[in-house]
C-alpha positions in Angstrom: 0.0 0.0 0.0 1.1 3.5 -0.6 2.4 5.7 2.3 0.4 8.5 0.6 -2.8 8.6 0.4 -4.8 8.6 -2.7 -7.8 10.5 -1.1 -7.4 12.8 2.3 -10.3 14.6 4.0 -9.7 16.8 6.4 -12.2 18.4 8.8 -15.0 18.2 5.8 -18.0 20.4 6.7 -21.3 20.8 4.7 -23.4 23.2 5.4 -27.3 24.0 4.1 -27.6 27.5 2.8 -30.7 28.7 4.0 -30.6 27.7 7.6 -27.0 27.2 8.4 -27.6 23.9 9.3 -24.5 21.1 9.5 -25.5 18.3 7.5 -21.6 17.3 7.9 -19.4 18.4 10.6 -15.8 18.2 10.9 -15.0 14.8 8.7 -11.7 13.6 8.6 -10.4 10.0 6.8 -8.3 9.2 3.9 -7.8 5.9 2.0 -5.0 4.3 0.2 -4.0 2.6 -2.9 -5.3 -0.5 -2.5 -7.1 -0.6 0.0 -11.2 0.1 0.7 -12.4 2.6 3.2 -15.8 1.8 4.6 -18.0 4.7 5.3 -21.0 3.4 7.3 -24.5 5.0 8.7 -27.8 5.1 8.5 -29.7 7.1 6.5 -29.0 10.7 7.0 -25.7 10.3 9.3 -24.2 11.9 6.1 -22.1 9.1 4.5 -23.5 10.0 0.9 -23.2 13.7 1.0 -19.3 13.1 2.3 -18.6 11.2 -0.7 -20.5 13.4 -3.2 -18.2 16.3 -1.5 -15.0 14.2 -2.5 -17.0 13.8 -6.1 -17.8 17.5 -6.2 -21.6 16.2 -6.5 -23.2 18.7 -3.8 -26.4 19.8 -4.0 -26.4 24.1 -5.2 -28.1 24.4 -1.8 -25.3 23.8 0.3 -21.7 24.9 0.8 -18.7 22.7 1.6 -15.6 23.7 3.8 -12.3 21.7 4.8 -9.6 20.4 3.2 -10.0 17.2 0.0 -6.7 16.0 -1.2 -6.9 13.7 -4.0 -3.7 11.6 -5.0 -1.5 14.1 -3.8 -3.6 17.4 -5.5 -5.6 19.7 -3.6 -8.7 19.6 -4.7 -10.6 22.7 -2.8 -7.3 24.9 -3.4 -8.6 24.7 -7.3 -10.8 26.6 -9.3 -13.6 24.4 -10.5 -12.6 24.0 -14.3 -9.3 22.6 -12.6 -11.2 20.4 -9.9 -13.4 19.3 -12.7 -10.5 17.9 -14.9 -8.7 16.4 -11.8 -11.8 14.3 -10.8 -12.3 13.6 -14.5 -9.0 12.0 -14.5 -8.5 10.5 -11.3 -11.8 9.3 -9.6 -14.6 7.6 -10.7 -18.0 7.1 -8.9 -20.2 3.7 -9.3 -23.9 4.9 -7.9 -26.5 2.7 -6.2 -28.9 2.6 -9.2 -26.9 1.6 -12.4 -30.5 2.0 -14.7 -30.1 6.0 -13.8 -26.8 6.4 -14.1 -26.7 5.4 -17.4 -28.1 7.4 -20.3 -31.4 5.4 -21.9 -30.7 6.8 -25.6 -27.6 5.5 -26.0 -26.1 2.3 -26.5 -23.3 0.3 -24.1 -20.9 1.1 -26.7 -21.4 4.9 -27.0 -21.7 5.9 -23.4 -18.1 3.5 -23.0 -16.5 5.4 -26.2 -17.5 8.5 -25.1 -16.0 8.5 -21.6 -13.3 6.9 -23.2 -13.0 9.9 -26.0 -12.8 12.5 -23.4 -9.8 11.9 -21.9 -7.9 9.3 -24.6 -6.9 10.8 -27.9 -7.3 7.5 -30.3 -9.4 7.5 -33.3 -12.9 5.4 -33.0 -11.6 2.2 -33.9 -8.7 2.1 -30.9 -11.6 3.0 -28.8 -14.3 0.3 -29.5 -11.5 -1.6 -29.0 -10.6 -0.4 -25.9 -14.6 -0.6 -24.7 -14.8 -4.3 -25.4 -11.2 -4.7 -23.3 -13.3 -2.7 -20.8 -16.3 -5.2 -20.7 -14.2 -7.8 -20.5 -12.6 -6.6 -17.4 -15.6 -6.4 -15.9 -16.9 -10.1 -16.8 -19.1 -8.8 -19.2 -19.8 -12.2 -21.8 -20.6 -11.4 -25.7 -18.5 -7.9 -24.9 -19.2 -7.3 -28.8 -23.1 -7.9 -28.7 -23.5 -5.4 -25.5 -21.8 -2.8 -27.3 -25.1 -2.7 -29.3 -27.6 -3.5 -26.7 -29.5 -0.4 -24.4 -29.3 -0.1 -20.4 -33.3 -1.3 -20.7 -31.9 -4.7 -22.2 -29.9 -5.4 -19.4 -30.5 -7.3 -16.1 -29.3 -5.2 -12.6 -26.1 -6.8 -12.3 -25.1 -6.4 -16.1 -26.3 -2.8 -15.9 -23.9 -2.3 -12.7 -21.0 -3.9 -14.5 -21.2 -1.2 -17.5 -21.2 1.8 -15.0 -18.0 0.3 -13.5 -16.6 -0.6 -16.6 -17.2 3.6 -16.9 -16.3 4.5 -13.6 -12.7 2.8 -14.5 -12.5 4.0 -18.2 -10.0 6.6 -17.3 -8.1 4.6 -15.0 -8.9 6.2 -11.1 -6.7 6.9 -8.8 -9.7 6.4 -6.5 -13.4 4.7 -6.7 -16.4 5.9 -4.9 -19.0 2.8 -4.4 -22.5 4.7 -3.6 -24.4 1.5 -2.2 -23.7 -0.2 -5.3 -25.0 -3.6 -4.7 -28.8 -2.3 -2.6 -31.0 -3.1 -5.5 -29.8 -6.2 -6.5 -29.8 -9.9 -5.2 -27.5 -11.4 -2.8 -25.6 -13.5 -5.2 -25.5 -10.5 -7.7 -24.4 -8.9 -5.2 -21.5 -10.8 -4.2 -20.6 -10.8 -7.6 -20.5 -7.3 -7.6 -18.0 -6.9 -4.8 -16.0 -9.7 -5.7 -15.0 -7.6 -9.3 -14.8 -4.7 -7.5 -12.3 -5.8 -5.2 -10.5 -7.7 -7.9 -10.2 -4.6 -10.2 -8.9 -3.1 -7.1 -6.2 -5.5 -6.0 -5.6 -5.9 -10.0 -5.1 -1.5 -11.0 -4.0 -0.8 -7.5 -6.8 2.0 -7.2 -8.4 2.8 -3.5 -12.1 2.6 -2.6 -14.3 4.5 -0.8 -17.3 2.1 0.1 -20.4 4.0 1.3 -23.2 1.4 3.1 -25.4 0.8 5.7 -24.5 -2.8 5.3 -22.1 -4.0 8.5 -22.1 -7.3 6.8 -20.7 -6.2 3.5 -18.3 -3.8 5.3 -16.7 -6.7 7.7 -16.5 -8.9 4.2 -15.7 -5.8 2.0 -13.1 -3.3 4.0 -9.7 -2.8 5.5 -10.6 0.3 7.5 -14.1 1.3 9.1 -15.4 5.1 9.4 -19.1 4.8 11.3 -21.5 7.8 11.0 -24.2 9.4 13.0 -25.4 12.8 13.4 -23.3 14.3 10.3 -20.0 13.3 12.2 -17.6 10.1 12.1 -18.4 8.5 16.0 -16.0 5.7 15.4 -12.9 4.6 12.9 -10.4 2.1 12.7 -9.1 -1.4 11.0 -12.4 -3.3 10.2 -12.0 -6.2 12.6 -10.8 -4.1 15.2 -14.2 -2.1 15.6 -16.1 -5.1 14.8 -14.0 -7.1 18.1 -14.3 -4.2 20.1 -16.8 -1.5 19.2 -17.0 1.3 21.5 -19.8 3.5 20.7 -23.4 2.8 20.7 -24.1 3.5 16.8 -21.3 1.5 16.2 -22.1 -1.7 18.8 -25.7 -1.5 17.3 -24.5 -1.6 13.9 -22.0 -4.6 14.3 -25.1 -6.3 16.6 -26.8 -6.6 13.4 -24.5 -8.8 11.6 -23.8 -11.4 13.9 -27.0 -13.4 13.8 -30.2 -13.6 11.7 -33.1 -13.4 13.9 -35.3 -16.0 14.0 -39.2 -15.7 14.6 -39.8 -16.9 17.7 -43.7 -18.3 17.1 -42.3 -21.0 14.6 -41.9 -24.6 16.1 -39.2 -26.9 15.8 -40.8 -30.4 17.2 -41.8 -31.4 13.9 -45.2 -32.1 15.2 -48.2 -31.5 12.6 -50.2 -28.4 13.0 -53.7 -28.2 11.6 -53.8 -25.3 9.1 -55.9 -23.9 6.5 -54.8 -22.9 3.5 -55.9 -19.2 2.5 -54.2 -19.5 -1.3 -52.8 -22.6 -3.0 -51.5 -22.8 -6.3 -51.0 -25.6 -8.5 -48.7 -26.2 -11.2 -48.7 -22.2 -12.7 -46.9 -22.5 -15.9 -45.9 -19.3 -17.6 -44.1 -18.3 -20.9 -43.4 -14.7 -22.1 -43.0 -15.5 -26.1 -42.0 -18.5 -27.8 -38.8 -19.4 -25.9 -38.7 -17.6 -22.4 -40.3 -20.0 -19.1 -41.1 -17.7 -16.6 -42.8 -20.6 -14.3 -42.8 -24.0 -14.9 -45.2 -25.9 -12.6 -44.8 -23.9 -9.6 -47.3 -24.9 -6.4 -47.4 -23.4 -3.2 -49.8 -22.7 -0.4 -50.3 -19.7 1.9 -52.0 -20.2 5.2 -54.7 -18.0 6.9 -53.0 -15.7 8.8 -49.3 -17.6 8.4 -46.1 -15.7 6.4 -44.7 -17.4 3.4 -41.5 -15.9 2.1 -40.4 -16.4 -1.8 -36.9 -16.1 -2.8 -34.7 -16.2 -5.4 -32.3 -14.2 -7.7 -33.2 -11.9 -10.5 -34.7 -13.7 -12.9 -35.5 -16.9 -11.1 -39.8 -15.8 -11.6 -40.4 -14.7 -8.0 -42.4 -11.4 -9.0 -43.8 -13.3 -11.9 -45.5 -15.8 -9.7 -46.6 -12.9 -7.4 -48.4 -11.1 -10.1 -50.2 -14.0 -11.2 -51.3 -14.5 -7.6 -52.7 -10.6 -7.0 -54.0 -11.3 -10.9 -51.4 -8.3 -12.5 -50.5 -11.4 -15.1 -52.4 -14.1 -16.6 -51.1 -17.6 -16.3 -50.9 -20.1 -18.9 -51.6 -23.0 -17.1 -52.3 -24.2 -13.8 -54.9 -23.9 -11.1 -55.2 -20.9 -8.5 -57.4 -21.3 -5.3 -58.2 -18.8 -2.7 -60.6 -19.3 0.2 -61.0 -22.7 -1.4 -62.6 -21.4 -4.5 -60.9 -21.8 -7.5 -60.0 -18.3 -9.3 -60.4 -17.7 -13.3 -56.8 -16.2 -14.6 -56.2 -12.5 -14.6 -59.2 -11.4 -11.8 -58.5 -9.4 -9.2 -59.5 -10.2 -5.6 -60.1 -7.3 -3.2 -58.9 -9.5 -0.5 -55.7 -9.7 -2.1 -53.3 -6.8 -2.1 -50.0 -5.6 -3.3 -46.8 -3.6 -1.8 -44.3 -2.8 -4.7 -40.7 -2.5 -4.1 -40.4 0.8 -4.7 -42.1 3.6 -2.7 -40.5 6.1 -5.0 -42.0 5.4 -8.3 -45.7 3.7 -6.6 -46.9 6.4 -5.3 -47.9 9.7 -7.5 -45.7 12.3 -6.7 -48.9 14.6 -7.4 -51.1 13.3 -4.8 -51.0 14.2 -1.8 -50.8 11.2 1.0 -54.2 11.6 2.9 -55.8 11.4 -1.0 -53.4 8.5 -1.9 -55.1 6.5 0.8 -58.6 7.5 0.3 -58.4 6.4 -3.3 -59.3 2.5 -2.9 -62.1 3.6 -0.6 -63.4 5.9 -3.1 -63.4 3.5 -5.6 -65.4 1.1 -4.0 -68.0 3.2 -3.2 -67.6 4.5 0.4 -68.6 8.3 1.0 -65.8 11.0 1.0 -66.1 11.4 4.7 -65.9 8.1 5.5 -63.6 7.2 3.3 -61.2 10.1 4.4 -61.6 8.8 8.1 -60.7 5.7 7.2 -57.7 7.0 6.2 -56.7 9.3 8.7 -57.2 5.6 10.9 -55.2 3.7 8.4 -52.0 6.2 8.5 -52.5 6.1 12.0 -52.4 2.5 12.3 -49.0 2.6 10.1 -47.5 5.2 12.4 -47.0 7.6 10.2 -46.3 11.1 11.6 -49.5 13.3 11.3 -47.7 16.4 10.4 -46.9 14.3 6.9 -50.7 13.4 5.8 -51.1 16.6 3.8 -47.6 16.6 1.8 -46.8 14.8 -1.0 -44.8 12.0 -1.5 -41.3 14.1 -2.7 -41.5 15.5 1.1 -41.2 11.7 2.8 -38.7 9.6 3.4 -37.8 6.2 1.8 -39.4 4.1 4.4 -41.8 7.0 5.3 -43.5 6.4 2.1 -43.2 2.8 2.0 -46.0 3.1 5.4 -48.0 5.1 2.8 -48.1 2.3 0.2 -48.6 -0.4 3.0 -51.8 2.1 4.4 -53.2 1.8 0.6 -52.7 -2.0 0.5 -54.6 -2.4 3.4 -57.3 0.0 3.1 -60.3 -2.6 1.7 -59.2 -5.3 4.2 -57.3 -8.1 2.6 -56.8 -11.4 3.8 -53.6 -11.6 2.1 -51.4 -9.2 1.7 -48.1 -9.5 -1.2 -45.1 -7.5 -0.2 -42.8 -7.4 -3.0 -39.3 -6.2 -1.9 -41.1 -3.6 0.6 -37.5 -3.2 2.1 -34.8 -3.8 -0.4 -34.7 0.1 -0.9 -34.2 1.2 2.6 -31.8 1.6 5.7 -31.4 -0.8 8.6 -33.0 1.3 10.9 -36.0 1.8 8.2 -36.0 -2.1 7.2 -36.5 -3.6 10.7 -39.5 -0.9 11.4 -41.3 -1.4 8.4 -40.7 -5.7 9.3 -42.2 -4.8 12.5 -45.2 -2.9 11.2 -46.6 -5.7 8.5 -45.8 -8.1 11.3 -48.2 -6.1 14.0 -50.5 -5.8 10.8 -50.6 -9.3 10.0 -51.5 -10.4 13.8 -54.0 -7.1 14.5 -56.0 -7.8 11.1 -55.3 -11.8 10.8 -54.3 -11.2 7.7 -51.6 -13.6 5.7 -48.2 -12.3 4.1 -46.4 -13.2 0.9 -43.0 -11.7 0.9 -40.5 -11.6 -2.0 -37.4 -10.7 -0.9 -34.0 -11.9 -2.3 -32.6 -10.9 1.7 -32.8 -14.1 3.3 -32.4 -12.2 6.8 -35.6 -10.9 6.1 -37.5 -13.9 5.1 -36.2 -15.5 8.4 -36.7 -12.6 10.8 -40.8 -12.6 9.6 -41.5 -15.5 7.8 -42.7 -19.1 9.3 -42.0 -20.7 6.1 -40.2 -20.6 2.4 -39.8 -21.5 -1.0 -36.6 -21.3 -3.0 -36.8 -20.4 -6.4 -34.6 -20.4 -9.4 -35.1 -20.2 -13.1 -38.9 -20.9 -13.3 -38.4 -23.6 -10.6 -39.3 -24.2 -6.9 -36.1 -26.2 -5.8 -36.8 -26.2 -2.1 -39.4 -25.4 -0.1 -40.5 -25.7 3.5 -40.3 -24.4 7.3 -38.0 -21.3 7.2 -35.3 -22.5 9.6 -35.4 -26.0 8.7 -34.5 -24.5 5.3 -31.8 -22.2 6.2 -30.2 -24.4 8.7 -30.3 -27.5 7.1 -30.5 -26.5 2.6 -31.0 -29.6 0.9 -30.3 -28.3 -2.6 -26.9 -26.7 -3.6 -28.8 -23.2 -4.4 -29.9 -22.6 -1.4 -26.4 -23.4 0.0 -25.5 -20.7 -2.2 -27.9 -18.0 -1.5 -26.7 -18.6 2.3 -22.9 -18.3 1.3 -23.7 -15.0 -0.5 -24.8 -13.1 2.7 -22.9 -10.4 3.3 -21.0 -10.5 6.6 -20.6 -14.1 6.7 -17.3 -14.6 4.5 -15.1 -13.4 7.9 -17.4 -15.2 10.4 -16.6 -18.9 8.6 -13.0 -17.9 8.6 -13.3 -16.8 12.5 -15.2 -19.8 13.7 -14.4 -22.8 11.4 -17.9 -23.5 10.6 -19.0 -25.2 7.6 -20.4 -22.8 5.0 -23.8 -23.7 5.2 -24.4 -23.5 8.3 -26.4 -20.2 9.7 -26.5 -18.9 13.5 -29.5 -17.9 14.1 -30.9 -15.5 17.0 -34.8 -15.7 18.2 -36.2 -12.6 18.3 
């Protein structure tokens, strides 16, 4: 490693213009060639807008003092033409969301020639050339076919290994990882990071890792920078902090990554329990053209009132099956029951309801909340007073703050609006309610509330829960039962901890060794790779 520091930030300071406010006070850290500095928090401890400093990426509404040296260059001692150039050629920034970081219009190959054009004076054909050595880096197959193909055409994890095949088309001193792994599956994810730190370890660059992930930063990091408030509470060598962590913020964070919690209503005997089955489906077949299986012969059953979790990686036909079940798709063969009645293809239930993944792009950003709510009740008929009480009851019942009901969804937070979107779900009374990722887009902090609010939910109203989550920490904290899937096919299925503990198929064994965090614990205890620790909540 490098004596000098590729990046060095000293006593960073942001400030918001119109109130003065510090949204980050007095940071200091630097990271080496080589080497990956983690920068953990939850939202708002001000992680993301320390890195976007270091990327000159700040909002116009705030104003940034201190001192950013980057490989050995000033930065904030330059006009900005100068620091523009400098970052141009020496850092490069991989953001959470690949699908917005890349431009929609234009293909792989002419986003990768262009950055490549800016800095490198060769004529097109040295370029393209230079684009497919780039793809290739990044473990890109067919490198000459995806010069041609759109950022719509790829999956999450192709899409993330173009913007780093960008983010390293000028060769960095230094790369910024914005969450760069939070939208997509755990294996994906492990993918991910693994070509990140092999680029790393292969161009000698340094990484600045921003997460809220302790698992991926004990797996991921040689040095550990925890945030809360706007300020750094803790630092030090990774293992070191995770050993002996000695602040609250940080001892919470570390907490989280030692143990998946359990539920603690599901039994172990073996012993039979009566149940009845709210939703059962039988051999669902589905095909999108002539050559695509999304399902093929899928059956599962959701008890009254039980939790059923569903997961899987990208592609494997998880959401597929869901939107059959809630009747957003039609299947092509197979029989759906629900109550015991069987259900034509394609009808919608009211007693079945839907949370999407996303509570940025499901709810209007026109409508205000209280109206958002109302809407379902509307449609079915109920008066506008009624129906507007009910909804001042239903965003109650979701905790949401009252001073929020009368904004609109751009003034909420992440998992703010997510309680929104779970208020609508719920608003005619389903019996079964389908969460569809309802956390993979938030914080810790922000996950484990919203877990704990469709778990009250579920026991207040009686009501079952599907939930599609490719975070198997999730499925085991609320989820009495679970069903693997990959490519169209349910290879394992059965009582959640029986499952995770004891994974009879090889992908499951693999979904277990992706999880973040656990690469360091096998190392440190000797245990066999499939083998979870689980804590009952």
């Amino acid at each position: 490693m490098s004596s000098v520091p590729v990046l060095s930030v000293r006593d960073l300071t942001v400030v918001a213009r119109d109130d003065n406010e510090e949204l980050v006070r007095s940071v200091s850290f630097s990271v080496e060639a080589g080497s990956t500095l983690g920068l953990v928090g939850q939202s708002g401890s001000g992680k993301s807008l320390s890195a976007m400093a270091v990327a000159g990426l700040l909002p116009a509404n705030v104003e940034m003092r201190g001192k950013i040296v980057l490989d050995g260059e000033n930065l904030t001692a330059l006009n900005e033409p100068e620091a523009r150039r400098l970052r141009t050629a020496k850092l490069g920034v991989v953001f959470q969301n690949p699908m917005t970081a890349l431009n929609p219009r234009m293909t792989i190959g002419a986003q990768l020639i262009e950055a490549l054009s800016r800095d490198l004076r060769r004529d097109r054909a040295a370029n393209v050339q230079r684009a497919l050595r780039l793809l290739d880096d990044v473990g890109i197959a067919r490198a000459g076919d995806r010069l041609n193909a759109y950022p719509h055409e790829l999956s999450g994890g192709l899409a993330q290994r173009v913007v780093i095949a960008l983010a390293l088309a000028r060769s960095p001193r230094l790369l910024i990882a914005d969450e760069p792994t939070t939208a997509l599956d755990v294996t994906v994810q492990a993918q991910i990071l693994d070509l990140i730190d092999r680029l790393r370890l292969e161009h000698n660059f340094g990484v600045l890792l921003i997460t809220h992930d302790m698992g991926i930063i004990r797996d991921r990091s040689d040095s550990v920078a925890v945030m809360s408030g706007g300020g750094i509470v803790e630092a030090g060598e990774t293992m070191a902090v995770f050993d002996r962590p000695a602040t609250p913020e940080a001892k919470a964070l570390v907490g989280a990554t030692r143990a998946m919690q359990f539920r603690s209503s599901e039994t172990t005997s073996g012993a039979a329990i009566p149940m009845r089955f709210l939703l059962r489906a039988e051999n669902i077949r589905k095909r999108f053209g002539h050559s695509q299986i999304a399902l093929d012969g899928v059956s599962l059953s959701v008890a009254q009132g039980g939790t059923t979790g569903i997961v899987g990686e990208s592609g494997s036909g998880k959401t597929t099956l869901a939107r059959i079940l809630v009747g957003l798709e039609r299947k092509d063969e197979g029989r759906l029951f629900f109550d015991g009645i069987e259900r034509p293809s394609g009808t919608r239930l009211g007693d079945i309801q839907y949370v999407f993944q996303d509570p940025y792009s499901s709810l209007s950003p026109r409508i205000r909340i209280l109206d958002t709510v109302a809407e379902p009740l509307l449609a079915r008929g109920d008066r506008k007073h009624l129906a507007y009480e009910k909804a001042c009851e239903l965003l109650a019942e979701v905790d949401l703050d009252p001073s929020l009901w009368e904004k609109r969804p751009t003034h909420l937070s992440g998992g703010q609006r997510q309680r929104v979107g779970i208020a609508r779900a719920i608003a005619t009374g389903p019996r079964l309610l389908i969460a569809d990722e309802p956390v993979a887009a938030l914080d810790a902090t922000a996950r484990d509330r919203i877990l704990d609010l469709l778990e009250k939910l579920r026991q207040s109203r009686d009501m079952a829960l599907l939930l599609i989550s490719h975070d198997l920490s999730v499925v085991a904290r609320l989820c009495s039962d679970v069903v693997v899937m990959r490519s169209g096919e349910i290879v394992e299925q059965g009582p959640t901890r029986r499952v995770f503990e004891h994974p009879a198929h090889p992908y499951t064994r693999q979904l277990i060794d992706a999880i973040p965090g656990r690469a360091r614990q096998d190392e440190e205890h000797q245990t066999p790779n499939h083998a979870l620790a689980f804590a009952t909540a």
